[in-house]
N, C-alpha and C positions, 0 to 999 in steps of 0.2 A: 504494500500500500504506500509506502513512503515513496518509494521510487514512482507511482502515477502522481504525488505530488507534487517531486519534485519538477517532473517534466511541465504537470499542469504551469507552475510558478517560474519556469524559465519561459514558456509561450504569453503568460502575461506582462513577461517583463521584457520581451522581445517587444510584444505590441504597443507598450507603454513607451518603450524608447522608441521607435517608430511614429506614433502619434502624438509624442510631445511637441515636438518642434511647430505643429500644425496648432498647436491651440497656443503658441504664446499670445500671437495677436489678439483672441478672445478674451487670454489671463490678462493682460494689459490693460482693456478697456475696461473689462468689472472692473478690475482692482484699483483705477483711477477714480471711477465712475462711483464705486463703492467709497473711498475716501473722502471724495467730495461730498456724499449725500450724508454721511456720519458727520461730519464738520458740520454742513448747513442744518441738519436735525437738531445739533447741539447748540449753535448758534442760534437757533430759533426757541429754544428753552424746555425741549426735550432732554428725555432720559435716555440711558445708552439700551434701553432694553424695548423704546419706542422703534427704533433703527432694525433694531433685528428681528423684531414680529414683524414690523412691515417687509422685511425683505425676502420673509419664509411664506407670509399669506399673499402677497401682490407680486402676480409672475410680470408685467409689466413695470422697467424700472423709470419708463419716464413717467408713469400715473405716482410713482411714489415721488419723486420733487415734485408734481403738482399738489401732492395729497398735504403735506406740510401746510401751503398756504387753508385748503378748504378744512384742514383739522382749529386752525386756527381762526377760524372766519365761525359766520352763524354757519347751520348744518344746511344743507339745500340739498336732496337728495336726486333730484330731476337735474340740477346740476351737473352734479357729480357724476350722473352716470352718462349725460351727453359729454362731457368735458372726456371722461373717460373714452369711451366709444371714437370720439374723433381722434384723440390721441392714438389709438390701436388701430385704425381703420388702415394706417398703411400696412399690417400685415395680412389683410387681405392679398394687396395685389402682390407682398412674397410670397404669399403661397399660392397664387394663380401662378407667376413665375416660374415656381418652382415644379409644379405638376409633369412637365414634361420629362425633368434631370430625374424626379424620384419616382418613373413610372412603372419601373421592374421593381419596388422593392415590398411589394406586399404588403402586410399588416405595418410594417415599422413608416409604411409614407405618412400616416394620420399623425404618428407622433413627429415623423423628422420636419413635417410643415408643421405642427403646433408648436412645436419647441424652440422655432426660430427663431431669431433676435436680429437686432440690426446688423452686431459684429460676424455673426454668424452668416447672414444673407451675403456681407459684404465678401466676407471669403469665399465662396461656394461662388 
C-alpha cells in the first residue's frame, strides 16, 4: 500500500509543478486585490472577521468593495441586488465566450464557466 502512495504523491507533485507557473498571474491579482479590500474594510471601520465572511459567502469580489459602501448606507434591498446583477452581468458574455473552448469537457463545462473570474477569463 505504501508504495501506490507513494506513486499517487509523486503524480500530484508532478502536476502541481507543472501547473504552478500557470496560476501565478491569478495568485497575483487575488492576493493584491485581496490586500487592498482588507485595508479599505479596515479603513472603513470594520472588523478583521467582516473581511473574511465576506470573502467565503460572496463569490463575486467586485460586489464585495461595493458591499462596504451599501453595509454602511441605509439597507435598500432592490438596490443591492440591481447594483449586484449589473456588476456580474459581464460574466454572462465569459461564459457565452467561453462555450465553444469548453465544449468537449462534459459535466466539468457548468463549473469551469461558473467559476470564472476576470483573471481567469483573461488567461484562457
Amino acid at each position: 500500500m505504501t508504495g501506490r502512495i507513494n506513486i499517487n504523491k509523486t503524480k500530484y507533485t508532478a502536476a502541481l509543478k507543472a501547473a504552478f507557473p500557470y496560476t501565478i498571474p491569478i495568485l497575483a491579482g487575488f492576493l493584491f486585490l485581496g490586500i487592498a479590500y482588507g485595508i479599505y474594510m479596515n479603513i472603513s471601520g470594520f472588523s478583521f472577521w467582516y473581511p473574511m465572511l465576506m470573502s467565503l459567502t460572496i463569490f463575486a469580489g467586485s460586489v464585495e468593495f461595493v458591499a462596504v459602501n451599501l453595509l454602511l448606507g441605509a439597507f435598500n434591498p432592490i438596490q443591492t441586488l440591481a447594483v449586484t446583477l449589473m456588476l456580474n452581468a459581464r460574466h454572462l458574455f465569459y461564459g457565452i465566450s467561453m462555450l465553444d473552448k469548453y465544449k468537449n469537457t462534459g459535466l466539468k463545462k457548468t463549473y469551469l464557466i461558473f467559476g470564472m473570474c476576470d483573471e481567469s477569463f483573461s488567461i484562457n
